[in-house]
N, CA, C and O atoms as a MOPAC input file, in Angstrom:
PM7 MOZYME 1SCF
protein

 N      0.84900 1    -1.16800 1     0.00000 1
 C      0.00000 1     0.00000 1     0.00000 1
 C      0.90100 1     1.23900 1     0.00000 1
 O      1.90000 1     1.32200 1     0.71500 1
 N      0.42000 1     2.37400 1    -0.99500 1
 C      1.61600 1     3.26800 1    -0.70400 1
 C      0.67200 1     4.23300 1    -0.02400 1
 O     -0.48500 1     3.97900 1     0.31000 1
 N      1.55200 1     5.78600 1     0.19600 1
 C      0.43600 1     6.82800 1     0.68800 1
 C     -0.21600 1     7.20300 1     0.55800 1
 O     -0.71300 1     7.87000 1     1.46600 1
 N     -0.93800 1     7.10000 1    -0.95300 1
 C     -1.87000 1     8.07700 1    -1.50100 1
 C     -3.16500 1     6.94800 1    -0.99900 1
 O     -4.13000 1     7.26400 1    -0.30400 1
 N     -2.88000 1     5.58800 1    -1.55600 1
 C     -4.23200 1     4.72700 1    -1.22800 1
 C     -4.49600 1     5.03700 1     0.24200 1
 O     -5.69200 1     5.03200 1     0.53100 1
 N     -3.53200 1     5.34400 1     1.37400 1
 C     -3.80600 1     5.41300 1     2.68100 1
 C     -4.59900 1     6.29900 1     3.24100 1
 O     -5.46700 1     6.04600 1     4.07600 1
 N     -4.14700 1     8.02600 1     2.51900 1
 C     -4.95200 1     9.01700 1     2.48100 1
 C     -6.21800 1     8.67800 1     1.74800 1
 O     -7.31300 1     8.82600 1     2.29100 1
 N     -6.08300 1     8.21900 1     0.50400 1
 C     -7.70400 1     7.99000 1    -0.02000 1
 C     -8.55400 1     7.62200 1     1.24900 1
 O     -9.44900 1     8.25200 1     1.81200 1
 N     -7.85900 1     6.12300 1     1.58100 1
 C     -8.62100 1     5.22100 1     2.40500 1
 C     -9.29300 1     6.60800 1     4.06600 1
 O    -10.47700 1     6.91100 1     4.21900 1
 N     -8.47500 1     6.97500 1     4.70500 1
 C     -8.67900 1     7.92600 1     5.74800 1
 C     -9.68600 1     9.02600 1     5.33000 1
 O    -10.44000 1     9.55600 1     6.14600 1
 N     -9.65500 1     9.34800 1     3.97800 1
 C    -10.53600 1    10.51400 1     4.21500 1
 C    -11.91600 1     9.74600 1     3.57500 1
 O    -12.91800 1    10.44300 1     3.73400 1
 N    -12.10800 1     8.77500 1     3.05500 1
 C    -13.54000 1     7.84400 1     2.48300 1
 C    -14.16400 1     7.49900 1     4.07400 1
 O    -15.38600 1     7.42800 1     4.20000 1
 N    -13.25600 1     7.28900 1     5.28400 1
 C    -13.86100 1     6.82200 1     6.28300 1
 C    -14.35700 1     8.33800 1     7.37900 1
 O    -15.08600 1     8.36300 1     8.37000 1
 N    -13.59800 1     9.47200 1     6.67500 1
 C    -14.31300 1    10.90200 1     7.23800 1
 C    -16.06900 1    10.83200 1     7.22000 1
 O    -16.58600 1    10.14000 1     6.34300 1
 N    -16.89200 1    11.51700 1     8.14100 1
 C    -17.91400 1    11.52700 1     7.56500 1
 C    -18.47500 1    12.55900 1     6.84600 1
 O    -19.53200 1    13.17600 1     6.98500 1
 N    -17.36200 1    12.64900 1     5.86700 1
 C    -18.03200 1    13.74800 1     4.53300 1
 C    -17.83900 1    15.01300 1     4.44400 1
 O    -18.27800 1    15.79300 1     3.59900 1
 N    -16.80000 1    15.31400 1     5.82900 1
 C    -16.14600 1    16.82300 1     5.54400 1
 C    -14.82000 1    16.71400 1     6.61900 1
 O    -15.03900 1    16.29700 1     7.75600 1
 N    -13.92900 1    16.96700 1     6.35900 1
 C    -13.90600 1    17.52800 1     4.80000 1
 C    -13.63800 1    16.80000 1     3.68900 1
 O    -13.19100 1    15.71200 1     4.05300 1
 N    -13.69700 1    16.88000 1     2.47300 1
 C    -13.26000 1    16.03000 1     1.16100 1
 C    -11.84200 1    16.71500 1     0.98700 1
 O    -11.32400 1    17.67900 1     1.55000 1
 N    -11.35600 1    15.73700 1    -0.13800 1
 C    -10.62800 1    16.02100 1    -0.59300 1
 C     -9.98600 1    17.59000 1    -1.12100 1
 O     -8.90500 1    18.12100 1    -0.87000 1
 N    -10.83700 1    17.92900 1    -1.72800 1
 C    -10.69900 1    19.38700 1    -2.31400 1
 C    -10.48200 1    20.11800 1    -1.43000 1
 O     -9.59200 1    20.96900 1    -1.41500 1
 N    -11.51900 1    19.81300 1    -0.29700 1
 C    -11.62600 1    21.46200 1     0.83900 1
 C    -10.40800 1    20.87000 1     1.96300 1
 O    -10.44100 1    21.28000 1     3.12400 1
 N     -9.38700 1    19.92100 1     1.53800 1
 C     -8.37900 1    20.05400 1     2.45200 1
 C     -7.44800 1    20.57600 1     1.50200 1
 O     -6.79600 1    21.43100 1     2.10200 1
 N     -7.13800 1    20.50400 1     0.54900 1
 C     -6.29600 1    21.66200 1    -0.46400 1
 C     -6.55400 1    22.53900 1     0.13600 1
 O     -5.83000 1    23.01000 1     1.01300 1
 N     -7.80100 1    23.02200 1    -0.24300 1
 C     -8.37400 1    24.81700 1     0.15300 1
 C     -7.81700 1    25.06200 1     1.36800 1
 O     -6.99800 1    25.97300 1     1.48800 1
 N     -8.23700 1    24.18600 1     2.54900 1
 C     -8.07000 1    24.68200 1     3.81400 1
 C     -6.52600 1    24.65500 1     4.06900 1
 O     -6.00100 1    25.56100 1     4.71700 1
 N     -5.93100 1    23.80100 1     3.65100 1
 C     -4.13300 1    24.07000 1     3.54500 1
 C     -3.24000 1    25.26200 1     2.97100 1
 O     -2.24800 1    25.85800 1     3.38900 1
 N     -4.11800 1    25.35400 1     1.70300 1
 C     -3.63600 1    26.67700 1     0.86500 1
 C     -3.82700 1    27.84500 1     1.51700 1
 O     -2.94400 1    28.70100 1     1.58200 1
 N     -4.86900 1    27.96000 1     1.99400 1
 C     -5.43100 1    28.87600 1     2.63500 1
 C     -4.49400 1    29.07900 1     4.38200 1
 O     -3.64600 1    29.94100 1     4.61400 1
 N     -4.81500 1    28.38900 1     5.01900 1
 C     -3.94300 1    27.97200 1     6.12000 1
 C     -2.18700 1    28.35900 1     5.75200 1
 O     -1.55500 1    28.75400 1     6.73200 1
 N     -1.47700 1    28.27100 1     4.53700 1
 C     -0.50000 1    28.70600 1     4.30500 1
 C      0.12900 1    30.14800 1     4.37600 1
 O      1.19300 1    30.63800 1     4.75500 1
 N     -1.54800 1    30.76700 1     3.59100 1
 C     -1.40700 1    31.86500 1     3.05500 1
 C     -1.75300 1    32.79500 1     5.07700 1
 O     -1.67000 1    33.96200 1     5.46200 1
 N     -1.98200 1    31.97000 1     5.52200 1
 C     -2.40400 1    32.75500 1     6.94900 1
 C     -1.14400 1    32.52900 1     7.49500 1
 O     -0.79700 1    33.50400 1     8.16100 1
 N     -0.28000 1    31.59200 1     7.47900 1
 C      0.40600 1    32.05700 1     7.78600 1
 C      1.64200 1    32.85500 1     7.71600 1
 O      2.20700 1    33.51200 1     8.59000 1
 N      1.96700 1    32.62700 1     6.33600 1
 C      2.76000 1    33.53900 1     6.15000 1
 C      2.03400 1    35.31500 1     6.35500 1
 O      2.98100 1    36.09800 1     6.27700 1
 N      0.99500 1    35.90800 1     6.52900 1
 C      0.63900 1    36.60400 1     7.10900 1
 C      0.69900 1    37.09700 1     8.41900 1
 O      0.82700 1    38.28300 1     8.72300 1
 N      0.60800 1    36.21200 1     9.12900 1
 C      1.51200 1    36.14600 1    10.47000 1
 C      2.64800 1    36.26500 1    10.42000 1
 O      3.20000 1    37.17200 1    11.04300 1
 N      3.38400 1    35.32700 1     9.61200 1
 C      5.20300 1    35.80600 1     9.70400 1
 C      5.37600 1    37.14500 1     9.79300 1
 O      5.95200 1    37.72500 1    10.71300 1
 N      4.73500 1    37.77900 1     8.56300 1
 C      4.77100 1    38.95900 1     8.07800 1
 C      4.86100 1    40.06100 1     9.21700 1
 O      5.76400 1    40.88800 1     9.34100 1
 N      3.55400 1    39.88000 1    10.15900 1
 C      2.83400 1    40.73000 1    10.83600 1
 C      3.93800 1    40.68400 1    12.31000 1
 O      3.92700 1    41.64700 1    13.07600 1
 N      4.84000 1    39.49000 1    12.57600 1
 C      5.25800 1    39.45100 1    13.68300 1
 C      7.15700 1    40.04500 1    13.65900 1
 O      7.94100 1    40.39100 1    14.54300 1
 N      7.26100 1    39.87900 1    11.88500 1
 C      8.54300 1    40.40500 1    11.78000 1
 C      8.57700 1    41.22400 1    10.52500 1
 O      8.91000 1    40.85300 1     9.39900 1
 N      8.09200 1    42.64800 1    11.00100 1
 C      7.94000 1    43.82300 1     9.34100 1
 C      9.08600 1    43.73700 1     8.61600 1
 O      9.06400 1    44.21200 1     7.48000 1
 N      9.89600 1    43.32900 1     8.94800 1
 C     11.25000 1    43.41700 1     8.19400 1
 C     10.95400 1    42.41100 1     6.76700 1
 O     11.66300 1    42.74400 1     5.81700 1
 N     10.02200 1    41.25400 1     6.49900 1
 C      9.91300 1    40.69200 1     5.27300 1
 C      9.42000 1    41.38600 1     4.51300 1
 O      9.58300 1    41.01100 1     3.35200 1
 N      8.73800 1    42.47200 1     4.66300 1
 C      7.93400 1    43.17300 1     3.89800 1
 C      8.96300 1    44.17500 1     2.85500 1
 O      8.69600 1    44.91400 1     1.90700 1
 N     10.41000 1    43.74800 1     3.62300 1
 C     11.28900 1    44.39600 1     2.59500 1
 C     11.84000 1    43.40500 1     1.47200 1
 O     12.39300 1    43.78400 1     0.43900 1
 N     11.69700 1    42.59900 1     1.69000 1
 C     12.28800 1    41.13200 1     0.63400 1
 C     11.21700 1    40.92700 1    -0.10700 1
 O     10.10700 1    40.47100 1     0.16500 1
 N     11.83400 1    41.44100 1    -1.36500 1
 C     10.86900 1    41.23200 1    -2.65200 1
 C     10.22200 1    40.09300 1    -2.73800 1
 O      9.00000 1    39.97500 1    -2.82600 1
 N     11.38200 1    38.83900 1    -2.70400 1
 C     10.82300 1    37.44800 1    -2.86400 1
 C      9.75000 1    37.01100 1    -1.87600 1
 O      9.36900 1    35.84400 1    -1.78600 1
 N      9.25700 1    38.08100 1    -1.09500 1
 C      8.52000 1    37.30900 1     0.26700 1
 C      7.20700 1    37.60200 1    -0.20300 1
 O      6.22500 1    36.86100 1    -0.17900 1
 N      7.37700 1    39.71900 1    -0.98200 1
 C      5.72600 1    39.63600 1    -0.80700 1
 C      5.37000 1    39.45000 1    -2.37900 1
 O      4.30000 1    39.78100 1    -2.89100 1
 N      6.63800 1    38.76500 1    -3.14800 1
 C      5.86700 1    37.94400 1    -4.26000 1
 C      5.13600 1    36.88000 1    -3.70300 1
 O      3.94500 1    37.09700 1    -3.47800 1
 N      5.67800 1    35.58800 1    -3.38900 1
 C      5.28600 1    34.48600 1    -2.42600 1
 C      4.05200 1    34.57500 1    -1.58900 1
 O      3.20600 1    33.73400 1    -1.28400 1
 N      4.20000 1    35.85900 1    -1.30300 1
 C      2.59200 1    35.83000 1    -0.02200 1
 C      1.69500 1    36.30400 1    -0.96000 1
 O      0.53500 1    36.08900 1    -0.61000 1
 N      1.82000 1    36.96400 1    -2.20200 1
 C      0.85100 1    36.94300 1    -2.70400 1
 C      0.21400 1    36.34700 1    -3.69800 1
 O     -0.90100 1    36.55700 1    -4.17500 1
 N      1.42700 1    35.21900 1    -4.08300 1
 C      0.70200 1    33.76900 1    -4.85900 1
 C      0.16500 1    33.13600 1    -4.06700 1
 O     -0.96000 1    32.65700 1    -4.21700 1
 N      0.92500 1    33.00600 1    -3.00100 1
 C     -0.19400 1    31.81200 1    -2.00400 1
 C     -1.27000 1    32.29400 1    -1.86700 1
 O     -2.19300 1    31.54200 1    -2.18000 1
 N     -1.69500 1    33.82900 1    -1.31900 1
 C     -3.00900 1    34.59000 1    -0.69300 1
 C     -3.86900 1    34.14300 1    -1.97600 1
 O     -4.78400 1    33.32100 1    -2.01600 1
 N     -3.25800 1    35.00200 1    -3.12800 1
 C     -4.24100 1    34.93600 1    -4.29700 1
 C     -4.68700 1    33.54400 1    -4.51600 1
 O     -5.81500 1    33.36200 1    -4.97300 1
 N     -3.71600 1    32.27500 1    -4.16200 1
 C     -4.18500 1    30.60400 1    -4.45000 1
 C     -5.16400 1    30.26500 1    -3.47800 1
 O     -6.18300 1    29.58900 1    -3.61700 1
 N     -4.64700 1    30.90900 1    -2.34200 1
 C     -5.70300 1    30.29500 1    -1.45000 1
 C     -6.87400 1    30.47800 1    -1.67700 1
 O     -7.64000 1    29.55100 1    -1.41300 1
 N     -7.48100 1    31.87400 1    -2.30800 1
 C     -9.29000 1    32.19700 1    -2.59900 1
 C     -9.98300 1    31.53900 1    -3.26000 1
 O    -11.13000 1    31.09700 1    -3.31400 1
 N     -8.09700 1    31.55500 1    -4.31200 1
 C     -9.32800 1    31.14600 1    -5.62000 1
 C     -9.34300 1    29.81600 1    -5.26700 1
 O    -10.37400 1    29.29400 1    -5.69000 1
 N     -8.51700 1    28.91700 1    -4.56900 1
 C     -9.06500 1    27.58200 1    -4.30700 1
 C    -10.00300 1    27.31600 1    -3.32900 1
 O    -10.45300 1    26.18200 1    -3.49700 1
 N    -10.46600 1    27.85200 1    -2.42400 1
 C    -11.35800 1    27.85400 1    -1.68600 1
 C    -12.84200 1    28.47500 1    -2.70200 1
 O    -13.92900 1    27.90000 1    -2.74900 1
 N    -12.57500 1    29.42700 1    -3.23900 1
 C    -13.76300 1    29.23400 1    -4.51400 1
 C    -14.38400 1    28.43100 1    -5.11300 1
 O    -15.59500 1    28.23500 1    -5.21800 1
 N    -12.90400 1    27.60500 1    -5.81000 1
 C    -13.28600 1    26.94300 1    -6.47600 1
 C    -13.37600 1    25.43600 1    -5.71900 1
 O    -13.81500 1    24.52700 1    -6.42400 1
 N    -12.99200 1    25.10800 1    -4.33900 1
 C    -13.81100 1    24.10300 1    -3.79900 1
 C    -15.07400 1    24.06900 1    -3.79300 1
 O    -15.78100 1    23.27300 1    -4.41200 1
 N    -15.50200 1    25.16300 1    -2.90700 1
 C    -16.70400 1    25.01800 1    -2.32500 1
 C    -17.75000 1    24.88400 1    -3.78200 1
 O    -18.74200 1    24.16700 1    -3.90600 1
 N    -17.23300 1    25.69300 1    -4.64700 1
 C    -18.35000 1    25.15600 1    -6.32400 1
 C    -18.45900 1    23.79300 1    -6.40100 1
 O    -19.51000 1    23.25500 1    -6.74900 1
 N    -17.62600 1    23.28100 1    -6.15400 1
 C    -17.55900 1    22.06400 1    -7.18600 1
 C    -17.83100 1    21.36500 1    -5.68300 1
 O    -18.51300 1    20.37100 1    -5.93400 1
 N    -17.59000 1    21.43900 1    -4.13600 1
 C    -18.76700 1    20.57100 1    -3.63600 1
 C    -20.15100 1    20.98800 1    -3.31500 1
 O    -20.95000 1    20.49900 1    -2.51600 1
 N    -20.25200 1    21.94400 1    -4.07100 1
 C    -21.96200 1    22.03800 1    -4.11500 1
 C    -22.42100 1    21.63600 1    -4.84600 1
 O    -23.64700 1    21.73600 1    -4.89000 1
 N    -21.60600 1    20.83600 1    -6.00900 1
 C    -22.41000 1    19.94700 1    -7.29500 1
 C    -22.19000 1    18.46400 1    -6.58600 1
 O    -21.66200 1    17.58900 1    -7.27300 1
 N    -22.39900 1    18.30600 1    -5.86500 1
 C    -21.85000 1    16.66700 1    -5.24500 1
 C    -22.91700 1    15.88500 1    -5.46800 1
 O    -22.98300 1    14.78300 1    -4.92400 1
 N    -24.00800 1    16.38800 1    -6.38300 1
 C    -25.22400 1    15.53100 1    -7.03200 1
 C    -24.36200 1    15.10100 1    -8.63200 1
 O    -24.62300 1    13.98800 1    -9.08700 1
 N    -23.71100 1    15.69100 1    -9.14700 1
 C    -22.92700 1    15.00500 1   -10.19900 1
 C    -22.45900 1    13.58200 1   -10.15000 1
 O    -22.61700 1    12.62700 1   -10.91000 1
 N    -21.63200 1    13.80200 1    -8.65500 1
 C    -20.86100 1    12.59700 1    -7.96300 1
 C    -21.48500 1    11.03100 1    -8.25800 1
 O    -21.09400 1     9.94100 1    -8.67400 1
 N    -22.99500 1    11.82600 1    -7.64200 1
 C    -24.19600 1    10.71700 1    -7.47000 1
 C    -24.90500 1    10.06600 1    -8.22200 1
 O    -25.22200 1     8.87700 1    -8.19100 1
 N    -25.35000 1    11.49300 1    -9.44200 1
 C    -25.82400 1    10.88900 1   -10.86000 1
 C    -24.66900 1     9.64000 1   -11.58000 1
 O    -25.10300 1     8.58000 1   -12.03200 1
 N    -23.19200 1     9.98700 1   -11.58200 1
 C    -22.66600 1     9.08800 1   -11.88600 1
 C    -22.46800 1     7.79500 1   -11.43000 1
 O    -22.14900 1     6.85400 1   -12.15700 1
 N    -22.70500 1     7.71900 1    -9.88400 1
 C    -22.64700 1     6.41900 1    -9.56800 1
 C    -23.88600 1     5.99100 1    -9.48600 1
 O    -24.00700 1     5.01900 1    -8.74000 1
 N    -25.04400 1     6.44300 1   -10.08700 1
 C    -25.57300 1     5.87100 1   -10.10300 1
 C    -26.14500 1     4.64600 1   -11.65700 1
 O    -26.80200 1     3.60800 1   -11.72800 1
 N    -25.28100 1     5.73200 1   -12.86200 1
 C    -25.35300 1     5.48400 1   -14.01300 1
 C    -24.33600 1     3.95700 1   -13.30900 1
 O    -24.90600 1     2.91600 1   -12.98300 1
 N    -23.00300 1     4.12800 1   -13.21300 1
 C    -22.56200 1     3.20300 1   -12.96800 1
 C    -23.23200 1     2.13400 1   -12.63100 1
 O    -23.26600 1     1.33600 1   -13.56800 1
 N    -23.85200 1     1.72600 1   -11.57100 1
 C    -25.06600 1     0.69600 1   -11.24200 1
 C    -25.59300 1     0.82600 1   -12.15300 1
 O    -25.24200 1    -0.35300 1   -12.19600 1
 N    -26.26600 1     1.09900 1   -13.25100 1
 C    -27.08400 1     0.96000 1   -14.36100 1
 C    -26.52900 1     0.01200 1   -15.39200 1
 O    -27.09700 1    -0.96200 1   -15.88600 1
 N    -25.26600 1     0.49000 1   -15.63800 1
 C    -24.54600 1     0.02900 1   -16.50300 1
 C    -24.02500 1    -1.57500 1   -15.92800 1
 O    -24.17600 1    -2.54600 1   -16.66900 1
 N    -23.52000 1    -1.70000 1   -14.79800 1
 C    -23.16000 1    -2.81400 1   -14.22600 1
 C    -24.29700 1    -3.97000 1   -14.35100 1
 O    -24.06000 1    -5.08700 1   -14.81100 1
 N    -25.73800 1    -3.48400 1   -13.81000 1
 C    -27.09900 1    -4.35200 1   -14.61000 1
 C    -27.38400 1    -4.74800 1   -15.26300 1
 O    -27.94500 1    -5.83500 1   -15.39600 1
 N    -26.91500 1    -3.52800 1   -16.33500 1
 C    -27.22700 1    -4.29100 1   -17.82700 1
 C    -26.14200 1    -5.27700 1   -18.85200 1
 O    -26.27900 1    -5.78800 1   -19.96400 1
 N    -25.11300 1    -5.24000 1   -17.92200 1
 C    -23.70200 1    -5.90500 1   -18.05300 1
 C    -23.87300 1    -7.43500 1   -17.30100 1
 O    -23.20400 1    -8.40400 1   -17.65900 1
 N    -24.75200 1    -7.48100 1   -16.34100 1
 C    -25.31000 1    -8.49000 1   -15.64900 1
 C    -26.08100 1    -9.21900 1   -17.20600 1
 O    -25.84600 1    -9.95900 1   -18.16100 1
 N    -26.91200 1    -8.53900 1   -16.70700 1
 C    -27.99800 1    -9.23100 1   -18.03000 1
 C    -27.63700 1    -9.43300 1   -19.29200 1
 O    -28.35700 1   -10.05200 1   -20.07400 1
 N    -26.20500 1    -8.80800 1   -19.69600 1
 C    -26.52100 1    -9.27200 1   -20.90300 1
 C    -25.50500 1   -10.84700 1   -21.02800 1
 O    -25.56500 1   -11.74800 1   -21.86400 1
 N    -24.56900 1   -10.66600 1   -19.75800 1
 C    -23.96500 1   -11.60000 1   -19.82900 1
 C    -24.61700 1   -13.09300 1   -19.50600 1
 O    -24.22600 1   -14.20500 1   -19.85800 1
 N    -25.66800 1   -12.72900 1   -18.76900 1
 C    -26.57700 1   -14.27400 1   -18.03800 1
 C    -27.06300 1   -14.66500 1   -19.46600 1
 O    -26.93100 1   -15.88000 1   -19.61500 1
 N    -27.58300 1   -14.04800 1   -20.57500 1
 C    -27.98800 1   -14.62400 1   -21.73300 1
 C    -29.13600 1   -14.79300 1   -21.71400 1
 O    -29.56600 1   -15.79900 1   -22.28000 1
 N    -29.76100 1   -14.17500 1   -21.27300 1
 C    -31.83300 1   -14.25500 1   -21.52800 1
 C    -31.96800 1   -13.83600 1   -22.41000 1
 O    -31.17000 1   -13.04300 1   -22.91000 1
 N    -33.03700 1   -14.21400 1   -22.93500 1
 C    -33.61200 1   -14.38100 1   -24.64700 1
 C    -34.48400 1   -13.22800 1   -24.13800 1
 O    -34.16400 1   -12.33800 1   -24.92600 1
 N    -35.47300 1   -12.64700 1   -23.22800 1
 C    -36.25600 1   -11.35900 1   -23.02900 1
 C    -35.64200 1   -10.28200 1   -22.40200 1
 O    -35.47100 1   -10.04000 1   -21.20700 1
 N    -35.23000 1    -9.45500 1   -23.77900 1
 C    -34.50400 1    -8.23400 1   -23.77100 1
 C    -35.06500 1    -6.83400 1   -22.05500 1
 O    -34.52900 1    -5.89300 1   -21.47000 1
 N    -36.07500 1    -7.42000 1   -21.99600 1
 C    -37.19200 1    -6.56900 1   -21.12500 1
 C    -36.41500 1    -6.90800 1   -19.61400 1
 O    -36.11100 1    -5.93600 1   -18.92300 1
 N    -36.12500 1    -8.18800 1   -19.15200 1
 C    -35.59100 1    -8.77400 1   -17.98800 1
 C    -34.80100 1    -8.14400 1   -17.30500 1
 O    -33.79400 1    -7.75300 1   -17.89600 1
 N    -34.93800 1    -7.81100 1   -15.85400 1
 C    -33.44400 1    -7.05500 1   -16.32600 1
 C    -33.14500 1    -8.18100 1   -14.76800 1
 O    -33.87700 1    -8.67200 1   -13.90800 1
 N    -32.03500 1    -8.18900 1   -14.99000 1
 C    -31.10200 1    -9.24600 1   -13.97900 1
 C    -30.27400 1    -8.61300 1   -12.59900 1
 O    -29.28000 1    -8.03000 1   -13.03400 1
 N    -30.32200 1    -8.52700 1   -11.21500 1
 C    -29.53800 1    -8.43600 1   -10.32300 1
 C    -27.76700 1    -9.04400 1   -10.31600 1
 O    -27.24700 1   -10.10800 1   -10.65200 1
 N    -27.33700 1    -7.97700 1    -9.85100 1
 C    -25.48700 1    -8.66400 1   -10.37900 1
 C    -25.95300 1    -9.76000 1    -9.95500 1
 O    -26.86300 1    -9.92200 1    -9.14200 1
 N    -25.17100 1   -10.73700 1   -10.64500 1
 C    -25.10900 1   -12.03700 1    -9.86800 1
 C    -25.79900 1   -12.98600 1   -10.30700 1
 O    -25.37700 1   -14.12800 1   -10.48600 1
 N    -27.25500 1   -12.47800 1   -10.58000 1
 C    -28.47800 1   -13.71100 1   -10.96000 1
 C    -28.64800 1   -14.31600 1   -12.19600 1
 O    -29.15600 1   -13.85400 1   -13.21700 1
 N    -28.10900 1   -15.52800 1   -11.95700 1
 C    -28.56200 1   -15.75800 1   -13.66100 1
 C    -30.23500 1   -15.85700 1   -14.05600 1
 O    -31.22400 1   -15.86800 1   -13.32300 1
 N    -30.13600 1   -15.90400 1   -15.13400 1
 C    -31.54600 1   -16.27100 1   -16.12400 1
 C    -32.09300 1   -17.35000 1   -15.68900 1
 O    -33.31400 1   -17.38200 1   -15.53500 1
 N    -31.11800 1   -18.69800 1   -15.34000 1
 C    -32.01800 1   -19.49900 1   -15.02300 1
 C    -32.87500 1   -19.38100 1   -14.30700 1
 O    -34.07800 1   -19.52500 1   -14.52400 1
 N    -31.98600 1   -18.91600 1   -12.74200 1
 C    -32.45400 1   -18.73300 1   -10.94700 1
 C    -33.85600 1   -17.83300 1   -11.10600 1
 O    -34.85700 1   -17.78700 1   -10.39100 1
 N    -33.46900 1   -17.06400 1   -12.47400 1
 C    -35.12800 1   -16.44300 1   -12.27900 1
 C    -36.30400 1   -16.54800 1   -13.13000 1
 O    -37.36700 1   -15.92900 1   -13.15300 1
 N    -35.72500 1   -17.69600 1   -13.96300 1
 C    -36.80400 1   -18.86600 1   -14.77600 1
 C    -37.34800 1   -19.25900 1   -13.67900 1
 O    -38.53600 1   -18.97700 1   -13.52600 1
 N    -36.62000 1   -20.03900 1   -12.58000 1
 C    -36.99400 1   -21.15300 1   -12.08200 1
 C    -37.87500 1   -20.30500 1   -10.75700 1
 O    -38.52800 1   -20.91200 1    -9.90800 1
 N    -37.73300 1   -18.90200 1   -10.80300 1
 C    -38.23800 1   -18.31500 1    -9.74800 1
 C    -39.84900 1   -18.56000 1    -9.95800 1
 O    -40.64400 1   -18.90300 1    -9.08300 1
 N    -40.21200 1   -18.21600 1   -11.76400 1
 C    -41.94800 1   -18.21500 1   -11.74900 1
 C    -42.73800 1   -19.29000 1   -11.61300 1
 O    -43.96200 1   -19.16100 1   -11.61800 1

């Protein structure tokens, strides 16, 4: 197992917040705070060019990723429509593999044609 399946695995067993995305956001964001603090506790960076380039890619990353989290988990009905097509598709992948002659049937993973001949 390497790290990424581990993190997958840890945040699937979260209950649903945060996801994935809004721990980017909240990190990026969390970055950009602190180097704001650095800032605020020692004025002297505010003279190093390279610093308030840096604080202001991160600041500016952090919004727009926190923007653009929270969009895209307010579509988390997308998520759903797709898994649910998925199960659709897996059904009819059922059925077509059991081999019933009535196109109409539709089959549970697993069940063959016979088990539900022999059901009527």
């Amino acid at each position: 197992m390497n790290f990424w399946r581990f993190l997958d695995r840890t945040f699937d067993r979260l209950p649903g917040w945060p996801s994935e995305r809004q721990v980017v956001m909240l990190l990026t964001f969390g970055m950009g705070m602190t180097m704001l603090v650095m800032a605020r506790y020692d004025p002297k960076l505010w003279t190093v060019e390279l610093f308030k380039t840096l604080i202001t890619v991160v600041v500016v990353t952090g919004f727009v990723n926190m923007i653009l989290s929270f969009h895209y988990a307010a579509n988390k009905s997308d998520e759903a429509r797709s898994e649910n097509t998925k199960r659709a598709f897996e059904a009819i992948t059922a059925t077509a593999q059991a081999g019933t002659s009535d196109p109409t049937v539709m089959l549970k993973p697993g069940e063959t044609a016979k088990a539900q001949e022999e059901a009527k």
